[in-house]
PDB file of N, CA, C and O in Angstrom:
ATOM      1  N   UNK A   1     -47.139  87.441 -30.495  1.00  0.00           N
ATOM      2  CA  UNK A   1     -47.778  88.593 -29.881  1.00  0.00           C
ATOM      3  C   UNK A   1     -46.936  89.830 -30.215  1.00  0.00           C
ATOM      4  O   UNK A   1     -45.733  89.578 -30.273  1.00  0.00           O
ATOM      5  N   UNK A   2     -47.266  91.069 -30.442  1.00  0.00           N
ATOM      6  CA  UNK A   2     -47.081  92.144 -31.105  1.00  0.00           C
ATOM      7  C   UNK A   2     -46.185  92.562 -29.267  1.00  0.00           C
ATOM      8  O   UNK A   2     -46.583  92.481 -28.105  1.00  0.00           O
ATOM      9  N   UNK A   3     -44.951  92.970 -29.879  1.00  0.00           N
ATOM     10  CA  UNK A   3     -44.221  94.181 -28.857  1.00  0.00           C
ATOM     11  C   UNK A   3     -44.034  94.955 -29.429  1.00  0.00           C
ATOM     12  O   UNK A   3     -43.714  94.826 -30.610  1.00  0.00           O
ATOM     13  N   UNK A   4     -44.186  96.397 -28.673  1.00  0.00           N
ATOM     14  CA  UNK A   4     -44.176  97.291 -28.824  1.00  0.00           C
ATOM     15  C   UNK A   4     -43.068  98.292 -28.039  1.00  0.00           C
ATOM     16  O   UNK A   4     -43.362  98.355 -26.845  1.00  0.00           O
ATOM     17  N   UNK A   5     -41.773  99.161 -28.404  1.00  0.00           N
ATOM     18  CA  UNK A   5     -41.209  99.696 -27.129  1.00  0.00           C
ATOM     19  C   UNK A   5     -42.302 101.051 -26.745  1.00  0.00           C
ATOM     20  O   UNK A   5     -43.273 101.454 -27.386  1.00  0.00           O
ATOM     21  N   UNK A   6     -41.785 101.498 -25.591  1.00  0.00           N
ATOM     22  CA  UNK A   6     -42.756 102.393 -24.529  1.00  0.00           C
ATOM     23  C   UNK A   6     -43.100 104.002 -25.650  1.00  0.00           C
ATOM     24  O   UNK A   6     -44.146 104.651 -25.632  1.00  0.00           O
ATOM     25  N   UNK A   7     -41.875 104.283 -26.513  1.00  0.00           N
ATOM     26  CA  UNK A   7     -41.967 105.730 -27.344  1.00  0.00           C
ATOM     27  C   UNK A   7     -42.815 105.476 -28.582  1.00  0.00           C
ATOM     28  O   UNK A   7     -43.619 106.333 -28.948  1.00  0.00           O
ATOM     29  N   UNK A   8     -42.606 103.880 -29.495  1.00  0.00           N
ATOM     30  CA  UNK A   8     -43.834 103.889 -29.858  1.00  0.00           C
ATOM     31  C   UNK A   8     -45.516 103.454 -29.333  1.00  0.00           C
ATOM     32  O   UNK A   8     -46.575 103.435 -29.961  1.00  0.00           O
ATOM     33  N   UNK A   9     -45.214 103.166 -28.057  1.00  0.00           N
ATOM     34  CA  UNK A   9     -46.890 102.997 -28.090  1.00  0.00           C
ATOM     35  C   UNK A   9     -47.264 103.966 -27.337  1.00  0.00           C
ATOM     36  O   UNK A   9     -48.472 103.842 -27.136  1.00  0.00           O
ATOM     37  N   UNK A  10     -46.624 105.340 -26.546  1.00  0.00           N
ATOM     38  CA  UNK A  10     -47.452 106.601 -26.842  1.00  0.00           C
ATOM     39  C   UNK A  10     -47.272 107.250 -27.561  1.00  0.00           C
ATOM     40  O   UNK A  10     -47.706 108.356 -27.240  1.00  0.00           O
ATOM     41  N   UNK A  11     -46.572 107.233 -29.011  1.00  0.00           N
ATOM     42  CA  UNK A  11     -47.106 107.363 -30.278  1.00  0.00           C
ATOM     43  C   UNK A  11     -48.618 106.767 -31.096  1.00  0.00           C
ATOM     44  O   UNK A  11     -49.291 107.297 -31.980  1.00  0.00           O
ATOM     45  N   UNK A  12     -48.794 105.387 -30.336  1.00  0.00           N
ATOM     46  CA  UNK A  12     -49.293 105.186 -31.454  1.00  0.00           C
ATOM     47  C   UNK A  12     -50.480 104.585 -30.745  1.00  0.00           C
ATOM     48  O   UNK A  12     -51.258 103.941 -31.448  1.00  0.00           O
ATOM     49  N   UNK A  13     -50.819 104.734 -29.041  1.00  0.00           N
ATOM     50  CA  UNK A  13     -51.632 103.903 -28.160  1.00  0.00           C
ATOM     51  C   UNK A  13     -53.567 103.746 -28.806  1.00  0.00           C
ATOM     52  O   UNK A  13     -54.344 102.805 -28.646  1.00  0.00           O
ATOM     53  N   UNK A  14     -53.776 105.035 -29.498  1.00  0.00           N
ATOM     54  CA  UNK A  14     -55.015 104.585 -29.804  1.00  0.00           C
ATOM     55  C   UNK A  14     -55.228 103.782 -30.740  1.00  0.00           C
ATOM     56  O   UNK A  14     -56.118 102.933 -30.680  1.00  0.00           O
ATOM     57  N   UNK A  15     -54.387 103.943 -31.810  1.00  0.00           N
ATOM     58  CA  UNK A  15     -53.922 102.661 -32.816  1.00  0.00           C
ATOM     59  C   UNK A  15     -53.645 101.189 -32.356  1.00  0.00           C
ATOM     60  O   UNK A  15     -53.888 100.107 -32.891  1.00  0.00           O
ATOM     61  N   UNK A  16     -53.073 101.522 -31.223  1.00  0.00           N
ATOM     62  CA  UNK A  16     -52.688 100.045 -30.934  1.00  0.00           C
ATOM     63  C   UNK A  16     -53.858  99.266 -29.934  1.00  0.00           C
ATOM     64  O   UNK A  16     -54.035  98.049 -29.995  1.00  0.00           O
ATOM     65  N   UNK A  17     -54.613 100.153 -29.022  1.00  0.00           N
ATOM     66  CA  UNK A  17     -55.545  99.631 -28.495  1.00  0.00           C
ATOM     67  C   UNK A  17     -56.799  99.291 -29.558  1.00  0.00           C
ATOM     68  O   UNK A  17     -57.649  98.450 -29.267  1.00  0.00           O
ATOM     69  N   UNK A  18     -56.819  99.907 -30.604  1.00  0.00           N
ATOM     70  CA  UNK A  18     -58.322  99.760 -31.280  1.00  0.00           C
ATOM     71  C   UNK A  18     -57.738  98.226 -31.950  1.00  0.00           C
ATOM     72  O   UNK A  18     -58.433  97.216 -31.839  1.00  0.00           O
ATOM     73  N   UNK A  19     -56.364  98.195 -32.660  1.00  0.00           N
ATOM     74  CA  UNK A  19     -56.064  97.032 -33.231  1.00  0.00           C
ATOM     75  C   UNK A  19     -56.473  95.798 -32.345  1.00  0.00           C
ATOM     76  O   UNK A  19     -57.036  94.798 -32.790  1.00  0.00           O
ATOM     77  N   UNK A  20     -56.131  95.993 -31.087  1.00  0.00           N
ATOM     78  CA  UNK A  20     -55.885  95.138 -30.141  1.00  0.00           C
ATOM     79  C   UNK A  20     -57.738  94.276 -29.385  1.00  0.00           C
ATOM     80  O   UNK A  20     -58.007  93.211 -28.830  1.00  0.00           O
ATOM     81  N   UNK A  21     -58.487  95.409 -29.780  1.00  0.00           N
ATOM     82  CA  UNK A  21     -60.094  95.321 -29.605  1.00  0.00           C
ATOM     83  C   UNK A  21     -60.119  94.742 -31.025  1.00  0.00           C
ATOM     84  O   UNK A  21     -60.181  93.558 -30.693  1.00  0.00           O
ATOM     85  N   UNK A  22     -60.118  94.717 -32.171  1.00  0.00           N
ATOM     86  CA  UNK A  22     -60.455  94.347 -33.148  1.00  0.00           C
ATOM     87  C   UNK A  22     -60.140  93.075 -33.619  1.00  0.00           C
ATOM     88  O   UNK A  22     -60.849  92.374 -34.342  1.00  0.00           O
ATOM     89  N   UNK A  23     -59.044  92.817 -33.173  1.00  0.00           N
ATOM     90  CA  UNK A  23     -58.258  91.682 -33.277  1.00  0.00           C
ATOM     91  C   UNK A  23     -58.690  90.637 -32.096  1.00  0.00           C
ATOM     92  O   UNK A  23     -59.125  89.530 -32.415  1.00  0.00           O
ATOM     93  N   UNK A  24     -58.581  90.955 -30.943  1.00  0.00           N
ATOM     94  CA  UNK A  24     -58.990  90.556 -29.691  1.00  0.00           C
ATOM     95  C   UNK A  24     -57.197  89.573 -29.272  1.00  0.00           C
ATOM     96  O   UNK A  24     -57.077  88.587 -28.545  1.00  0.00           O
ATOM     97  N   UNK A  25     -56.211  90.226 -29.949  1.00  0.00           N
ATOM     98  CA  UNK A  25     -54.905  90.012 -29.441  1.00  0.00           C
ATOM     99  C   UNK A  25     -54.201  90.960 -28.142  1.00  0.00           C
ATOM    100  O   UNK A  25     -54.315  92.181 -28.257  1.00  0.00           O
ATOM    101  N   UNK A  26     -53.642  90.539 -27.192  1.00  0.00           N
ATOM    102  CA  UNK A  26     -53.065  91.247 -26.271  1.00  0.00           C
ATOM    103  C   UNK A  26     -51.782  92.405 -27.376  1.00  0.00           C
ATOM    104  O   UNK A  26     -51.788  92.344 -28.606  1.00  0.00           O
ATOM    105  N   UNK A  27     -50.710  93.453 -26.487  1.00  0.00           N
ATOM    106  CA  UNK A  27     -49.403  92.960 -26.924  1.00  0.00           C
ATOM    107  C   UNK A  27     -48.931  94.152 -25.951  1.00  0.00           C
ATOM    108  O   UNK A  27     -49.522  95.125 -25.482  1.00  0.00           O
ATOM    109  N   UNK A  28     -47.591  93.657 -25.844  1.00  0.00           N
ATOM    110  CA  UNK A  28     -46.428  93.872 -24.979  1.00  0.00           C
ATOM    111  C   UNK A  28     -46.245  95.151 -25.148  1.00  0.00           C
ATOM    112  O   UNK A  28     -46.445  95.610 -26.273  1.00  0.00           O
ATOM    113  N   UNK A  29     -45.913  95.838 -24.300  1.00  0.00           N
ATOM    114  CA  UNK A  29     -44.992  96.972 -24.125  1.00  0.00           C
ATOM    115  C   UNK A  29     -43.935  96.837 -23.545  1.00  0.00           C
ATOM    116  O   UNK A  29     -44.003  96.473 -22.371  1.00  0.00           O
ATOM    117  N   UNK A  30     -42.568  97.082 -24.160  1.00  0.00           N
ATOM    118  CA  UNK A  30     -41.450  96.889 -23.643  1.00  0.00           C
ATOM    119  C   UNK A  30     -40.684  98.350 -23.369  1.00  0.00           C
ATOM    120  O   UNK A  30     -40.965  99.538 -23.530  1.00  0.00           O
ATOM    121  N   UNK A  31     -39.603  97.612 -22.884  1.00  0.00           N
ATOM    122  CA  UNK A  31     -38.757  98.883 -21.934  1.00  0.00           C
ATOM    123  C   UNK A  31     -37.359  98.426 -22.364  1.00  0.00           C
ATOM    124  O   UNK A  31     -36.804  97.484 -21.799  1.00  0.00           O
ATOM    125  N   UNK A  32     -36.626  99.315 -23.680  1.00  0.00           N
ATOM    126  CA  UNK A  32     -35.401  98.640 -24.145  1.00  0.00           C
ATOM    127  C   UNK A  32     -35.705  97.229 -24.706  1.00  0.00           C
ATOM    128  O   UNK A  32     -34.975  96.564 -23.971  1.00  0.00           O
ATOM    129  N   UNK A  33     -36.170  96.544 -25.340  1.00  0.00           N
ATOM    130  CA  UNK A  33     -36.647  95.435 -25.810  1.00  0.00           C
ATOM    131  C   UNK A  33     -37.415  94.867 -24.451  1.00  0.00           C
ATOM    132  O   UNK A  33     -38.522  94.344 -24.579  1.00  0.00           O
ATOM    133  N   UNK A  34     -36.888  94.966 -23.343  1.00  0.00           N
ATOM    134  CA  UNK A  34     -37.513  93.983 -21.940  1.00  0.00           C
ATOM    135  C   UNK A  34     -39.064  94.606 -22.008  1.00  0.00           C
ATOM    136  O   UNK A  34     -39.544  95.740 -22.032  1.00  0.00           O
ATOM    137  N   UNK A  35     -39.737  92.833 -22.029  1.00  0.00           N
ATOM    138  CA  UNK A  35     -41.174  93.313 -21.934  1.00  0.00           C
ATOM    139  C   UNK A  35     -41.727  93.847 -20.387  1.00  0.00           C
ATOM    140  O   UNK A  35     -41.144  93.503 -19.359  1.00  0.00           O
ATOM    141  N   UNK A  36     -42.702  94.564 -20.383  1.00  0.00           N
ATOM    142  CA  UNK A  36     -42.712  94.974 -19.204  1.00  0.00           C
ATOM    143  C   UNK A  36     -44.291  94.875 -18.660  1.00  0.00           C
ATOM    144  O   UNK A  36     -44.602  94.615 -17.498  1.00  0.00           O
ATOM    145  N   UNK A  37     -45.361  95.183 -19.928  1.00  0.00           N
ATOM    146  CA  UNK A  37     -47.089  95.105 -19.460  1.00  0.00           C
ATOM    147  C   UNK A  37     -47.513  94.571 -21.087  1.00  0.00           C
ATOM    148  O   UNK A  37     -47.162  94.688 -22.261  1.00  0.00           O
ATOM    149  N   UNK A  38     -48.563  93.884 -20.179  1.00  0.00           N
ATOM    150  CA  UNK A  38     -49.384  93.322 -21.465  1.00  0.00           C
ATOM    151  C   UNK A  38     -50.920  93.797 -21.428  1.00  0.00           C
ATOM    152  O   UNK A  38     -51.745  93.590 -20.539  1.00  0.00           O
ATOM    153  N   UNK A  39     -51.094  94.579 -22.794  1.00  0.00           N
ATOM    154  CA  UNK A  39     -52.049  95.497 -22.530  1.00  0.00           C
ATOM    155  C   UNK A  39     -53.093  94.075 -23.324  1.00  0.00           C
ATOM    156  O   UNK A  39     -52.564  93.306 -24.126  1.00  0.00           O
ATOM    157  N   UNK A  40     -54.664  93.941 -22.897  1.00  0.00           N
ATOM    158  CA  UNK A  40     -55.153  93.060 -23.502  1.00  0.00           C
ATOM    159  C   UNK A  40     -56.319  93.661 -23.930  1.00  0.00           C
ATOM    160  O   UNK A  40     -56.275  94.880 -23.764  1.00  0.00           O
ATOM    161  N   UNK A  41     -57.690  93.124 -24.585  1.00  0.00           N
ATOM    162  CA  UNK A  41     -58.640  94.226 -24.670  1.00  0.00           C
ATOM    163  C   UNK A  41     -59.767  93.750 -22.958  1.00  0.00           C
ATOM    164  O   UNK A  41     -59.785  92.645 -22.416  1.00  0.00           O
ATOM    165  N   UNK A  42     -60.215  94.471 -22.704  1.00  0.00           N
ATOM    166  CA  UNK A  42     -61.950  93.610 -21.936  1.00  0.00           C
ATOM    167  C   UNK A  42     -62.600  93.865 -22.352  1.00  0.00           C
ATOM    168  O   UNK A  42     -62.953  94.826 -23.035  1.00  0.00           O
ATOM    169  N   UNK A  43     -63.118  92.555 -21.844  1.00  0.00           N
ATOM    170  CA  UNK A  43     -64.929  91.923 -22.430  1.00  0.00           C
ATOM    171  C   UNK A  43     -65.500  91.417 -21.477  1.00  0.00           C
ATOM    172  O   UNK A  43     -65.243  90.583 -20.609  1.00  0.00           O
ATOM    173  N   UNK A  44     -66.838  92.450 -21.953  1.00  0.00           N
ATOM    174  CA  UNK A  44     -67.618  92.099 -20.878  1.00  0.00           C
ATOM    175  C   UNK A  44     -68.637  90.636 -21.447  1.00  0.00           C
ATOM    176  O   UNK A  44     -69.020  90.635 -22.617  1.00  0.00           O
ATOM    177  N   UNK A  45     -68.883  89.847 -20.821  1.00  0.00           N
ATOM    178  CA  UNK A  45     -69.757  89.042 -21.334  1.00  0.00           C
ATOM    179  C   UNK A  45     -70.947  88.766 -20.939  1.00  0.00           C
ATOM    180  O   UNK A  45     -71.210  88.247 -19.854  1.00  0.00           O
ATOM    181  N   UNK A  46     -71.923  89.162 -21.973  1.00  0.00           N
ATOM    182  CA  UNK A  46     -73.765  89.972 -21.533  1.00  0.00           C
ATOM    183  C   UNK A  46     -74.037  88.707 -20.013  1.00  0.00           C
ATOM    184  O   UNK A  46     -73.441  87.704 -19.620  1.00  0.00           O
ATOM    185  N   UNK A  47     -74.977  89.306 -19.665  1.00  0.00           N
ATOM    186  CA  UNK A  47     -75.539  87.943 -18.835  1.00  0.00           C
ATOM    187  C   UNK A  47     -76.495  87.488 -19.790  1.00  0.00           C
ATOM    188  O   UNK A  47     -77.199  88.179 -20.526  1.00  0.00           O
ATOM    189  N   UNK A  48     -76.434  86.117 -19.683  1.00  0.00           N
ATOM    190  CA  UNK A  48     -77.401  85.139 -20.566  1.00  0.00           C
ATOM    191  C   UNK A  48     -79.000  85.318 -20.461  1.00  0.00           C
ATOM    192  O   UNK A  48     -79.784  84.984 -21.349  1.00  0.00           O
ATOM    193  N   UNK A  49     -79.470  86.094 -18.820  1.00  0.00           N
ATOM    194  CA  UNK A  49     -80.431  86.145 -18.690  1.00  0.00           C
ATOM    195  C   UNK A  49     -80.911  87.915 -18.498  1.00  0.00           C
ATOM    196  O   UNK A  49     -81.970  88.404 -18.104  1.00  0.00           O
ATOM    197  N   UNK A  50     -79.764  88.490 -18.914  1.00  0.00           N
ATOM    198  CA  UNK A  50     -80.133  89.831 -18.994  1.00  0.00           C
ATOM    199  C   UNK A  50     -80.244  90.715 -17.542  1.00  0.00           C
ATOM    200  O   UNK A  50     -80.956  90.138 -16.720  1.00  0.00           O
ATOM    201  N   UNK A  51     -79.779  91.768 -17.160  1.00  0.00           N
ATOM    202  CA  UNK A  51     -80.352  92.603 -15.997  1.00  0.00           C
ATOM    203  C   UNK A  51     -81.141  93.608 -16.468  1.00  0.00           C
ATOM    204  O   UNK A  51     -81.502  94.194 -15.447  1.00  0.00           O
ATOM    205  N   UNK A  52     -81.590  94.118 -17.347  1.00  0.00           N
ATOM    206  CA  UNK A  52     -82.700  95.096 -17.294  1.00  0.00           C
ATOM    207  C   UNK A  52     -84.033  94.064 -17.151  1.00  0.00           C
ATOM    208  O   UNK A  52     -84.433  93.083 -17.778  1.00  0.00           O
ATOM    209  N   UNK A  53     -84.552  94.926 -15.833  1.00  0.00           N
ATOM    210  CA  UNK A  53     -85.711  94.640 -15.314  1.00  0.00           C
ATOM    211  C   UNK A  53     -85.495  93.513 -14.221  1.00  0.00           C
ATOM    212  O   UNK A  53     -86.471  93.091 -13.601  1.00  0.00           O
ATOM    213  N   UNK A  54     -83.810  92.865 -13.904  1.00  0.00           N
ATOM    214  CA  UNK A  54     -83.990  91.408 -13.241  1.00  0.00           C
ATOM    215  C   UNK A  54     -84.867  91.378 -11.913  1.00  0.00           C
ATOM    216  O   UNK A  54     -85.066  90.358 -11.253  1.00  0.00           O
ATOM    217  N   UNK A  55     -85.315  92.526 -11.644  1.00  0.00           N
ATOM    218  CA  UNK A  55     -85.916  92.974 -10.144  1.00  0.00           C
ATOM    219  C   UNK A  55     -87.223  93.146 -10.227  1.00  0.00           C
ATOM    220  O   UNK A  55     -87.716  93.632  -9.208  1.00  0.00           O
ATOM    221  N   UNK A  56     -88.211  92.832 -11.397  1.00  0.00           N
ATOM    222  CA  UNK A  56     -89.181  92.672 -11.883  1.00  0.00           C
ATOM    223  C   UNK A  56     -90.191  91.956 -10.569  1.00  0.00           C
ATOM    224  O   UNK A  56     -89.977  90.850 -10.074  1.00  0.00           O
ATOM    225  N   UNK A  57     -90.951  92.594 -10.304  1.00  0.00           N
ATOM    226  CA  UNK A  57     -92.197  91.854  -9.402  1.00  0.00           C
ATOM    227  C   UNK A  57     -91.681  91.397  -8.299  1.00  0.00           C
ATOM    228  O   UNK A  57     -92.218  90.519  -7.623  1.00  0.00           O
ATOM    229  N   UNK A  58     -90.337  92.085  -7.959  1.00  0.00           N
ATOM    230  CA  UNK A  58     -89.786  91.620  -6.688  1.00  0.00           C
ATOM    231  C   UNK A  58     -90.046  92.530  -5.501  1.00  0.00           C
ATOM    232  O   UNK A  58     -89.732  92.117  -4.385  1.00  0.00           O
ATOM    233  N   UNK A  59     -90.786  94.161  -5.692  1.00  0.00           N
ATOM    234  CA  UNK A  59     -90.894  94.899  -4.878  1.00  0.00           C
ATOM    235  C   UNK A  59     -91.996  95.863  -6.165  1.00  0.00           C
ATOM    236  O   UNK A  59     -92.257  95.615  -7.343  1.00  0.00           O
ATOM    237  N   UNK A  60     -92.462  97.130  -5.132  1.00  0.00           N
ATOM    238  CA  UNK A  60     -93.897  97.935  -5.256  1.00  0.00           C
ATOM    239  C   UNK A  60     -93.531  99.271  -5.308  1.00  0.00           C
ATOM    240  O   UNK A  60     -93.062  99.720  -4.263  1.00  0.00           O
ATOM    241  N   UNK A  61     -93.661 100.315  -6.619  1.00  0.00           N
ATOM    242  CA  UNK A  61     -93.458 101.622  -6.047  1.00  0.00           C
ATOM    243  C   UNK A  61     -95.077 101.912  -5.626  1.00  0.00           C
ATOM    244  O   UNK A  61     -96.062 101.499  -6.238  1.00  0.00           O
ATOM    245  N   UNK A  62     -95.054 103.002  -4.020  1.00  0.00           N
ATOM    246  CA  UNK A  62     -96.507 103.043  -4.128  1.00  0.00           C
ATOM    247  C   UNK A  62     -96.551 104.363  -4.998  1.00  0.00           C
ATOM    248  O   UNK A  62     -95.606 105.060  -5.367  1.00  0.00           O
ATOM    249  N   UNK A  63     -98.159 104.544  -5.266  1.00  0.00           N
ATOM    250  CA  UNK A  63     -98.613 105.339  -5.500  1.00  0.00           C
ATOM    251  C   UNK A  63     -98.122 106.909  -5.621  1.00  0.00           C
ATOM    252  O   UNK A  63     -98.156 107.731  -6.537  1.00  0.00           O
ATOM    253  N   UNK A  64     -97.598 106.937  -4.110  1.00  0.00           N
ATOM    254  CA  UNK A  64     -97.656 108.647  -3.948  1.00  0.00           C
ATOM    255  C   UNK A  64     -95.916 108.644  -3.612  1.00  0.00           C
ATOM    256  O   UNK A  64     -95.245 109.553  -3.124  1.00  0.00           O
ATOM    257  N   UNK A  65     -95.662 107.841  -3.878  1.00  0.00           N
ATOM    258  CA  UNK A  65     -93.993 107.609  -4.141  1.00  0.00           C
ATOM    259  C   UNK A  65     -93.346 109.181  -4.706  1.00  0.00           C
ATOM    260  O   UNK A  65     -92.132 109.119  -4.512  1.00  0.00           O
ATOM    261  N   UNK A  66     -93.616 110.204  -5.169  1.00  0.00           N
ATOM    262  CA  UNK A  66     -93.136 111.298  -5.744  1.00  0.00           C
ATOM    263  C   UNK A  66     -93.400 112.566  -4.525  1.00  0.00           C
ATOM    264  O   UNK A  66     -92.837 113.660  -4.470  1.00  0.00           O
ATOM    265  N   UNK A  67     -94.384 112.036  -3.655  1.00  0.00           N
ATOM    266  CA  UNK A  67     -94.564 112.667  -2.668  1.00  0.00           C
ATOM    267  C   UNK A  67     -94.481 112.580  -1.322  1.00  0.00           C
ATOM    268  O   UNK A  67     -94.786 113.256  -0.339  1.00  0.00           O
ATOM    269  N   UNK A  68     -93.824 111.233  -1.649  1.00  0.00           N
ATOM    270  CA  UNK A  68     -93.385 110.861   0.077  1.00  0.00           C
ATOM    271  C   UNK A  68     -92.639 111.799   1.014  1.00  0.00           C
ATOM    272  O   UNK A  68     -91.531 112.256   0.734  1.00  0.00           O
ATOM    273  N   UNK A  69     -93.250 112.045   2.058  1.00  0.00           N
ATOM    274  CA  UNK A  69     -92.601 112.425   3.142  1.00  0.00           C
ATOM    275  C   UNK A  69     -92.098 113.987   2.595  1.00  0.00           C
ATOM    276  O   UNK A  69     -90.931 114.373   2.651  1.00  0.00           O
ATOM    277  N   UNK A  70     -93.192 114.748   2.082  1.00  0.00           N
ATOM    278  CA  UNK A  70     -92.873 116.318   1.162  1.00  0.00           C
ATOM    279  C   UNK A  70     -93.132 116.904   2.694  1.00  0.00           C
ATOM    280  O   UNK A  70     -92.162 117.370   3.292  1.00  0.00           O
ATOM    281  N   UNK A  71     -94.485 116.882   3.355  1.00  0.00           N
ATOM    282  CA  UNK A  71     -94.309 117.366   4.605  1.00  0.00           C
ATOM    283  C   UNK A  71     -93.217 117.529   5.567  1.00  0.00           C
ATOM    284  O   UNK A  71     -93.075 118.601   6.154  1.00  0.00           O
ATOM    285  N   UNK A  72     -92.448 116.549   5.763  1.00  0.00           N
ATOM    286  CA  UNK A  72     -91.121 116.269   6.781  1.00  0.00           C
ATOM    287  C   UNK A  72     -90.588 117.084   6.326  1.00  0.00           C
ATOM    288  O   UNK A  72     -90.332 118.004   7.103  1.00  0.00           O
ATOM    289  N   UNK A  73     -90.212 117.216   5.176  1.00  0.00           N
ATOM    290  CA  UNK A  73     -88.777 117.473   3.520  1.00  0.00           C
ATOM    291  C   UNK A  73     -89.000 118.779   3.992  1.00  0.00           C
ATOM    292  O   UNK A  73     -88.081 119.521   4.341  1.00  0.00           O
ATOM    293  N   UNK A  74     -90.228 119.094   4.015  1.00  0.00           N
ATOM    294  CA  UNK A  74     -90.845 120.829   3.735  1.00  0.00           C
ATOM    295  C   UNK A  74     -89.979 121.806   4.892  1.00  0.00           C
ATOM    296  O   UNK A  74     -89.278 122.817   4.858  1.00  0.00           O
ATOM    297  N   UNK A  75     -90.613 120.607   6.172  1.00  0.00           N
ATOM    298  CA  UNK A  75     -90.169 121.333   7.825  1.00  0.00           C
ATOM    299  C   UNK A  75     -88.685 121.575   7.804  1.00  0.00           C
ATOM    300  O   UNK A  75     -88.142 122.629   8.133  1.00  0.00           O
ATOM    301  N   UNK A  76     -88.044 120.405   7.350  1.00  0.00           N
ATOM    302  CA  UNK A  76     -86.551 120.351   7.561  1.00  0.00           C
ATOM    303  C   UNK A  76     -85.709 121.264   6.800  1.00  0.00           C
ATOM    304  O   UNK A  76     -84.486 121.385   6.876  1.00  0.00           O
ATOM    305  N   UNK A  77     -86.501 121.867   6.081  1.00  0.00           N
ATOM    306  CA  UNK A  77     -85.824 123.229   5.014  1.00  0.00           C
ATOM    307  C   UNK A  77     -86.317 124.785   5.257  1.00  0.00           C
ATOM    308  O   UNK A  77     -85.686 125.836   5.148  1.00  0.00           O
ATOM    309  N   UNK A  78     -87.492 124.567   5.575  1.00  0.00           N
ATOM    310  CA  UNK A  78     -88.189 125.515   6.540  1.00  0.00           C
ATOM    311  C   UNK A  78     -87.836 126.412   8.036  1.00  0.00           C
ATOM    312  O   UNK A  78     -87.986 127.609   8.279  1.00  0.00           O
ATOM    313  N   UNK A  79     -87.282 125.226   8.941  1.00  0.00           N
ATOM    314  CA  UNK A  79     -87.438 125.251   9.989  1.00  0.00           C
ATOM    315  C   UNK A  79     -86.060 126.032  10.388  1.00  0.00           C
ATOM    316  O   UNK A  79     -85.814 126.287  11.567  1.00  0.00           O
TER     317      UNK A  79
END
């Protein structure tokens, strides 16, 4: 696994994070040789069954849904 001390990897952190996504290897940041954090990449992993739409036919917009409750809305800004 790749160490790195702390002056070069904010020299060189976007370099080292893109390597680190590309590669899908962690690596060390050290402090005086002592390692200290292990930067890794994340991944997200899709859901198998997808969330766009998972709420599908589970509920109703009505109709006048854009106009609900404009009367109330109206008074309470009005009033």
């Amino acid at each position: 696994m790749l160490q790195v001390n702390i002056h070069e990897a904010k020299t060189n952190l976007s370099r080292l994070i893109q390597k680190a996504i590309d590669e899908g290897e962690p690596f060390i940041i050290a402090k005086s040789g002592k390692p200290m954090v292990t930067v890794s990449p994340f991944s997200i992993t899709p859901d198998p069954e997808g969330r766009v739409g998972f709420l599908k036919g589970m509920m109703e917009i009505p109709d006048d849904f854009d106009s609900m409750g404009k009367e109330e809305i109206q008074t309470m800004f009005e009033a």
